[in-house]
MMTF fields as JSON, N, C-alpha, C and O atoms, coordinates in Angstrom:
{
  "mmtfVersion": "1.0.0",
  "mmtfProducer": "UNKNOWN",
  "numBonds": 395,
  "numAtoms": 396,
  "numGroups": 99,
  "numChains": 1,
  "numModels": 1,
  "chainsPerModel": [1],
  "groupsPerChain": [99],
  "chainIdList": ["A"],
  "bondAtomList": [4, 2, 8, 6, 12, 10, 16, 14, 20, 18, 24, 22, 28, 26, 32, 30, 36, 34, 40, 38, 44, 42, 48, 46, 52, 50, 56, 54, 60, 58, 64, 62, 68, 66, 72, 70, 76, 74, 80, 78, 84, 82, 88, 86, 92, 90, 96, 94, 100, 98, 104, 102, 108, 106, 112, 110, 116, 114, 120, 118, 124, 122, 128, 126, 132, 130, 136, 134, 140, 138, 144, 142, 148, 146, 152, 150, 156, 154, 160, 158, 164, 162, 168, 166, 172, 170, 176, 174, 180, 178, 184, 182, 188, 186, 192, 190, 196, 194, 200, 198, 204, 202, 208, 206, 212, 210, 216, 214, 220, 218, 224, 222, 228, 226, 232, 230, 236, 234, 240, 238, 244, 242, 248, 246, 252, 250, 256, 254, 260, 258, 264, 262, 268, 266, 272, 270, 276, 274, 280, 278, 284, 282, 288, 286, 292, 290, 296, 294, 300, 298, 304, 302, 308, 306, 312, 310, 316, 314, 320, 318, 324, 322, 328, 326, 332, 330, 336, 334, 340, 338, 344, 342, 348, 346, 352, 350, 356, 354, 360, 358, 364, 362, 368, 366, 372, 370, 376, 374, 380, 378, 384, 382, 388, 386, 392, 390],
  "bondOrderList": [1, 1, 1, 1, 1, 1, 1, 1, 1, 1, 1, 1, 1, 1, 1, 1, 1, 1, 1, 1, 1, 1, 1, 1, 1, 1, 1, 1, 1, 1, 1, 1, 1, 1, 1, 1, 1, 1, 1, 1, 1, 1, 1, 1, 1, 1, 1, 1, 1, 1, 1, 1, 1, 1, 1, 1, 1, 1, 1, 1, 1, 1, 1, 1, 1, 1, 1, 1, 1, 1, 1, 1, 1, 1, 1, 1, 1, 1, 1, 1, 1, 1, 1, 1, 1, 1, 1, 1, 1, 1, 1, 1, 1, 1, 1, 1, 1, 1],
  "groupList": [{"groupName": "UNK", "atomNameList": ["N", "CA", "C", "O"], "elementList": ["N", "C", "C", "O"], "formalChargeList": [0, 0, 0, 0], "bondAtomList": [1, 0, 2, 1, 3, 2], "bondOrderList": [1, 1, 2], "singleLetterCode": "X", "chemCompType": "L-PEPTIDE LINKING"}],
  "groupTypeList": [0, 0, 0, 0, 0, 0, 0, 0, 0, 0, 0, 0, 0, 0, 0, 0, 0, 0, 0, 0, 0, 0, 0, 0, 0, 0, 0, 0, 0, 0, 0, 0, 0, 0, 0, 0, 0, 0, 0, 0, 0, 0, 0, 0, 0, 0, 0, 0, 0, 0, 0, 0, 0, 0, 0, 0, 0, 0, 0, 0, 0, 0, 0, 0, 0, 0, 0, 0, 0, 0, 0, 0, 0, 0, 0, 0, 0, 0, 0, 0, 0, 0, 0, 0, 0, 0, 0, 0, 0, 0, 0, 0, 0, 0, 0, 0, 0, 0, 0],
  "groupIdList": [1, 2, 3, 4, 5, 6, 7, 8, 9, 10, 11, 12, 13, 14, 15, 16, 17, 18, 19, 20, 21, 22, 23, 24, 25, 26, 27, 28, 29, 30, 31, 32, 33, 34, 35, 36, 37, 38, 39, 40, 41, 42, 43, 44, 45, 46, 47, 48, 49, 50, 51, 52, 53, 54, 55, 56, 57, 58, 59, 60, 61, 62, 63, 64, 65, 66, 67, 68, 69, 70, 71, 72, 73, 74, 75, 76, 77, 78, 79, 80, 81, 82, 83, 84, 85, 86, 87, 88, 89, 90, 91, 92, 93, 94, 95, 96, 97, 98, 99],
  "secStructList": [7, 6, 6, 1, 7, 7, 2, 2, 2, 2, 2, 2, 2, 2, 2, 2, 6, 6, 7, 7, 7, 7, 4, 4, 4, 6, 6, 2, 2, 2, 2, 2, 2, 2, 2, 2, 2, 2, 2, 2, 2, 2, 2, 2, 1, 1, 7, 7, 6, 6, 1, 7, 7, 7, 1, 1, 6, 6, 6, 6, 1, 7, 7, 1, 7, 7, 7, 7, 7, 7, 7, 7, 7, 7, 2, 2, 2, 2, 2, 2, 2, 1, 1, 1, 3, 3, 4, 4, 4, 6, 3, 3, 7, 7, 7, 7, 7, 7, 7],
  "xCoordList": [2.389, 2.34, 3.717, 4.002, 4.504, 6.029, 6.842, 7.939, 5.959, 6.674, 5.868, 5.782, 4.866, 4.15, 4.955, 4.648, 5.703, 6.215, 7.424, 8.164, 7.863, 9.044, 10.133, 10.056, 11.024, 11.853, 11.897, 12.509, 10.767, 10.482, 9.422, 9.593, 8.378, 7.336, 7.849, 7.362, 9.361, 9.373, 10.513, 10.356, 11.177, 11.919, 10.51, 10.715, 9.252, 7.905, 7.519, 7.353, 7.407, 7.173, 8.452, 8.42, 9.042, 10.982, 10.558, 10.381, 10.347, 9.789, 9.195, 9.626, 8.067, 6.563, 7.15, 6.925, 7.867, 8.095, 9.661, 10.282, 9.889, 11.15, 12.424, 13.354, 12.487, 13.665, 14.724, 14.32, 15.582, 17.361, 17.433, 17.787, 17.048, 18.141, 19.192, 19.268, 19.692, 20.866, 20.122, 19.061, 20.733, 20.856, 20.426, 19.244, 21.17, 20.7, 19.916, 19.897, 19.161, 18.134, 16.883, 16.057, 16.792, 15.956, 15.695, 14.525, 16.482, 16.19, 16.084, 15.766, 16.37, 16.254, 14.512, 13.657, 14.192, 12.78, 11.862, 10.695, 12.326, 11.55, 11.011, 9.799, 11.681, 11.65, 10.884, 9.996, 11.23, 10.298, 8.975, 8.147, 8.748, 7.241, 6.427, 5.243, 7.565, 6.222, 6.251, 5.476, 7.019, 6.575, 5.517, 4.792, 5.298, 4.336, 2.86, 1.749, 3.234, 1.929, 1.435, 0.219, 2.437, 2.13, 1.072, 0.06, 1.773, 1.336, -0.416, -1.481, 0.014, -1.967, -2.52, -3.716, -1.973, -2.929, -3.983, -5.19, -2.847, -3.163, -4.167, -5.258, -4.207, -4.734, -6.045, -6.915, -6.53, -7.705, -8.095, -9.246, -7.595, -8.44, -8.505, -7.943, -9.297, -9.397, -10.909, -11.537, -11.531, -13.199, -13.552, -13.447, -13.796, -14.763, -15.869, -16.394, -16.706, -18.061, -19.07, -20.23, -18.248, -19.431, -18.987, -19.698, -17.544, -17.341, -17.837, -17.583, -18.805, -19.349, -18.932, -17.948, -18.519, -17.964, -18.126, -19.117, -16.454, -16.659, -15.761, -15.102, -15.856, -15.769, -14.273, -13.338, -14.093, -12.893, -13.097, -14.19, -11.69, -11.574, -11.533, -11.269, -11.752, -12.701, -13.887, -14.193, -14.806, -15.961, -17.178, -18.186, -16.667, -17.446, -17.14, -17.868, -15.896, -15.597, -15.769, -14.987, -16.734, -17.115, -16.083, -15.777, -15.436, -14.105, -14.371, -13.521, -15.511, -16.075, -16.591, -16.918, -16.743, -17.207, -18.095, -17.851, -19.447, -19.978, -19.443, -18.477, -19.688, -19.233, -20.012, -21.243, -19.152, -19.003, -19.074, -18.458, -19.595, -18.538, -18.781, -19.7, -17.066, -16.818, -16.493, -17.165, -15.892, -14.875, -13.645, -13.146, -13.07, -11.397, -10.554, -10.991, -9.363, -8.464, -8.407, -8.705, -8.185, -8.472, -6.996, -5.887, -7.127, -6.038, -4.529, -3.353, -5.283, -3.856, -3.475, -2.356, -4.111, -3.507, -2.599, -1.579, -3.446, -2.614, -1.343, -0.523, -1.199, 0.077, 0.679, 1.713, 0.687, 1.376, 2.495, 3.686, 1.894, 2.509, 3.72, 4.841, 3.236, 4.243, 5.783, 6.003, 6.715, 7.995, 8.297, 9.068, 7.978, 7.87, 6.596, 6.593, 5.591, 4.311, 4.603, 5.724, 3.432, 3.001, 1.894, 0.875, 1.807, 0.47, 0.145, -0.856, 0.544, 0.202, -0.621, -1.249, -0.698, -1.018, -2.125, -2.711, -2.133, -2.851, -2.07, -2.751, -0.795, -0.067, 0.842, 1.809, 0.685, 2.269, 3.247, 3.015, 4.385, 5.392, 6.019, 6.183, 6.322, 6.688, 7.875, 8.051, 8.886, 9.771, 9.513, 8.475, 10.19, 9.901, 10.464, 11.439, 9.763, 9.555, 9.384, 9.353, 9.305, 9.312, 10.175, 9.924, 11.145, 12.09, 13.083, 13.957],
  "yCoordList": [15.655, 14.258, 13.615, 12.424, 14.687, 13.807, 13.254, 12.697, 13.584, 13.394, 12.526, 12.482, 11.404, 10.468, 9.425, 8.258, 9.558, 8.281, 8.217, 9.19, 7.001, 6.782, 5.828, 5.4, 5.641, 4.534, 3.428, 2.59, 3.279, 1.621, 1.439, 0.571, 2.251, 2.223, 1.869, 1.267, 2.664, 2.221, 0.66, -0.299, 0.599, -0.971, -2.141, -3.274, -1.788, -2.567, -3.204, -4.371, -1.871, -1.699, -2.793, -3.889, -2.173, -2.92, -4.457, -5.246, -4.935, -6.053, -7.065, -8.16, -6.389, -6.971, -7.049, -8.028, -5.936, -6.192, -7.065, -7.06, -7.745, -8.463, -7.472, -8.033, -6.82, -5.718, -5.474, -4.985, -5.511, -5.108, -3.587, -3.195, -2.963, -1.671, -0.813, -1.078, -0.129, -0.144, 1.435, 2.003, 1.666, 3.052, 3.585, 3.63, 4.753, 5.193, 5.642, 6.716, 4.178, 4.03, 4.41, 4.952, 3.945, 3.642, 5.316, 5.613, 6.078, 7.575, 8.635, 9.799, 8.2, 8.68, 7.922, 8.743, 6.926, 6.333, 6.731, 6.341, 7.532, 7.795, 9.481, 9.649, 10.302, 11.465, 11.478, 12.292, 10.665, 10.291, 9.876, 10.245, 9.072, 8.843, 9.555, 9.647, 10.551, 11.282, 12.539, 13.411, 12.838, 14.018, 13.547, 14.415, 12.04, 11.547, 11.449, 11.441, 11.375, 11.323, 12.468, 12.627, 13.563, 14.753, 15.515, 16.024, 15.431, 15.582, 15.091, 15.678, 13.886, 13.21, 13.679, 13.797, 14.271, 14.877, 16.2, 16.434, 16.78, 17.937, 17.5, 18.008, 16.792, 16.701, 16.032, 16.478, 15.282, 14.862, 16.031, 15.828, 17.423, 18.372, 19.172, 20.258, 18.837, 19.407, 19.303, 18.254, 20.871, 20.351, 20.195, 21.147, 19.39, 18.525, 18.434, 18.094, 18.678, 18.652, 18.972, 18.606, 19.835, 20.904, 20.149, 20.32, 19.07, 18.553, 17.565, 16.719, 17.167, 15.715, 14.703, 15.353, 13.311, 12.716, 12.118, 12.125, 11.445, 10.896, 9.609, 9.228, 9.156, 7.534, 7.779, 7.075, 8.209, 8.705, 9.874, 10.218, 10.733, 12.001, 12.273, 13.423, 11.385, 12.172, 11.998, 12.044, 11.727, 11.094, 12.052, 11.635, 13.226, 14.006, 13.996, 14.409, 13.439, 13.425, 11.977, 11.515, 11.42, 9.973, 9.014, 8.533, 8.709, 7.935, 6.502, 5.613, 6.374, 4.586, 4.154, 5.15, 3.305, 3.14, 2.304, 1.912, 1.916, 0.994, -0.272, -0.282, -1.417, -2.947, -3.307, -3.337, -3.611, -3.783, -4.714, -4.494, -6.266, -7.391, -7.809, -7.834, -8.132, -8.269, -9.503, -10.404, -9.889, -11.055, -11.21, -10.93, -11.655, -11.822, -12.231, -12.821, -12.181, -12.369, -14.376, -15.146, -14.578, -15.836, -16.646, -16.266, -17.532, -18.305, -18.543, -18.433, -18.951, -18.848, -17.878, -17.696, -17.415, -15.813, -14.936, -14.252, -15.296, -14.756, -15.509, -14.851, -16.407, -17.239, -17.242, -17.87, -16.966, -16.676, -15.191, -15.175, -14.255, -13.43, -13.73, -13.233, -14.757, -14.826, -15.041, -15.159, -15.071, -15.506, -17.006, -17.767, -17.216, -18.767, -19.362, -19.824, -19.268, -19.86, -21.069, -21.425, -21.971, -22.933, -23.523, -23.628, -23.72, -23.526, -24.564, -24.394, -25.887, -26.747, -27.023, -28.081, -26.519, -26.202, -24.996, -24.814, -24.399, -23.15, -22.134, -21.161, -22.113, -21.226, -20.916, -21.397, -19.935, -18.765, -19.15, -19.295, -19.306, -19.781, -18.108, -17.214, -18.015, -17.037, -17.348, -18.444, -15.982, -16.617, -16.815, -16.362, -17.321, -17.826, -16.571, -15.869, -16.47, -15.109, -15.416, -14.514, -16.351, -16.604, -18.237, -19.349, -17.886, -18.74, -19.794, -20.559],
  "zCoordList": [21.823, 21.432, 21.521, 21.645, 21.429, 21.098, 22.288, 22.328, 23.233, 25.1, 25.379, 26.606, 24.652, 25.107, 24.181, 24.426, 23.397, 22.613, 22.928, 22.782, 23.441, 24.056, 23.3, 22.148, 24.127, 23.273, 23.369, 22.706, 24.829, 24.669, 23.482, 22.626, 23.472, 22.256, 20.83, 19.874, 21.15, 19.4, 19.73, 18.974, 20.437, 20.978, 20.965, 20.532, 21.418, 21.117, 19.918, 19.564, 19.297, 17.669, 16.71, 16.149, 16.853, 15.936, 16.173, 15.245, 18.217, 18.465, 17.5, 17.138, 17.176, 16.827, 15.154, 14.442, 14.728, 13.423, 12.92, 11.858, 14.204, 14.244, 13.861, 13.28, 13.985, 13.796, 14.459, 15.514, 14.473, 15.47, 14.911, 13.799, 15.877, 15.829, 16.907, 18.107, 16.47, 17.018, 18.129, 17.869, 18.89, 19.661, 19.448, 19.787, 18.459, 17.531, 16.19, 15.588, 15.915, 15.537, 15.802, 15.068, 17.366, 18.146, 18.796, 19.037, 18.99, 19.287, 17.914, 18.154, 16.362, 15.437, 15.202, 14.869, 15.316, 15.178, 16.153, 16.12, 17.083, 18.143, 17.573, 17.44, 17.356, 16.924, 15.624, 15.369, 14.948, 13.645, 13.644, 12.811, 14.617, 15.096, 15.394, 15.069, 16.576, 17.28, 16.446, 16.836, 15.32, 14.441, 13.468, 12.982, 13.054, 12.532, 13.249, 12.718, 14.666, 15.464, 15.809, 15.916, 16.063, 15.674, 15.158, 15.64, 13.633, 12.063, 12.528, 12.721, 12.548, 12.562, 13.229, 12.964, 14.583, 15.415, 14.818, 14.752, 14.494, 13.728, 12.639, 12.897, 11.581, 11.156, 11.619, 10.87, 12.388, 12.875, 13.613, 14.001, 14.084, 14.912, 14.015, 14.161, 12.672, 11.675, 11.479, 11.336, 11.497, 11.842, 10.028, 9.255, 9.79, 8.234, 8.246, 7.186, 9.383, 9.534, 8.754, 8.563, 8.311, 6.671, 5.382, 4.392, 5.232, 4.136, 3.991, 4.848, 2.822, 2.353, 2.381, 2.734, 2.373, 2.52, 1.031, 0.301, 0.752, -0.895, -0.817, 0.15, -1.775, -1.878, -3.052, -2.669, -3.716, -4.363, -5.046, -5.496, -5.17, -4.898, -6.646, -6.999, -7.558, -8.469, -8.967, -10.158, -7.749, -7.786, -8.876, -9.447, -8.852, -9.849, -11.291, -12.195, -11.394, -13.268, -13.917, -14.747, -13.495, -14.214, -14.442, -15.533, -13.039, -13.729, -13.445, -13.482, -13.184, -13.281, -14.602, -15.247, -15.102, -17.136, -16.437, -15.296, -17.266, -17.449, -17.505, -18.268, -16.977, -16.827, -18.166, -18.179, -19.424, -20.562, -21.061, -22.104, -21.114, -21.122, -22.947, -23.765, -22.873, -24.001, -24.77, -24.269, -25.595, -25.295, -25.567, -26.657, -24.638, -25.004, -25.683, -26.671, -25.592, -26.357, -26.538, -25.625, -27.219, -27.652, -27.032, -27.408, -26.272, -25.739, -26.501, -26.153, -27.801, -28.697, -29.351, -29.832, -29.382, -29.898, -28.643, -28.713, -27.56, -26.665, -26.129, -25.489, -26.278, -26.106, -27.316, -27.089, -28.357, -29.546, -29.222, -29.535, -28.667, -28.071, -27.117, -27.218, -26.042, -24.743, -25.347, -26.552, -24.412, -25.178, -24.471, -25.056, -23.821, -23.422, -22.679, -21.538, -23.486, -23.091, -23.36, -23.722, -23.18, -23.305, -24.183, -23.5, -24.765, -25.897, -25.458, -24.762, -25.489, -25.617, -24.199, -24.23, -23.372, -22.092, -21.62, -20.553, -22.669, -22.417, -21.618, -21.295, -21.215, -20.364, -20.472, -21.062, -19.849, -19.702, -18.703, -17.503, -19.308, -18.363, -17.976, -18.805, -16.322, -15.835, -14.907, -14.374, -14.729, -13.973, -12.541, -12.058, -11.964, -10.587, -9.578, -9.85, -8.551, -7.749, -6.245, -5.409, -6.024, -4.967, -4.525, -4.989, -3.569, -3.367, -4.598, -4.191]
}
């Protein structure tokens, strides 16, 4: 697998994900790939045929609950908590996170 991934493949890749790398990047990302593509290979020529298929892997120890519904926490009570809510508003003031 590792003689089919080249260094334009990963110069493609860097491309698409807007990326500058340097030389040396670009032949350290190359080696890294194809031991990752590797790896997967291997693992997909892995016969599972006899294994069941499951939806999450502790699908046998009951880790879903019954849909319960309850009722919640009461608006002002829960803004009594915040450290700079808004009560008067019904809301939680949060810091800003984006730009």
């Amino acid at each position: 697998m590792s003689s089919r991934l080249t260094v334009a493949d990963v110069e493609r890749i860097a491309a698409l994900a807007h990326l500058e790398l340097t030389a040396d990047e670009k032949a350290l990302f190359t080696r890294q790939l194809a031991d990752i593509l590797t790896y997967a290979e291997q693992v997909r020529a892995i016969d599972t045929s006899g294994v069941p298929a499951t939806a999450h892997v502790h699908a046998d120890e009951g880790a879903e609950r019954d849909d319960d519904p309850h009722r919640s926490l009461p608006v002002d009570e829960a803004l009594r908590n915040a450290p700079d809510g808004a009560p008067e508003a019904g809301l939680f003031r949060v810091p800003r996170v984006i730009g």
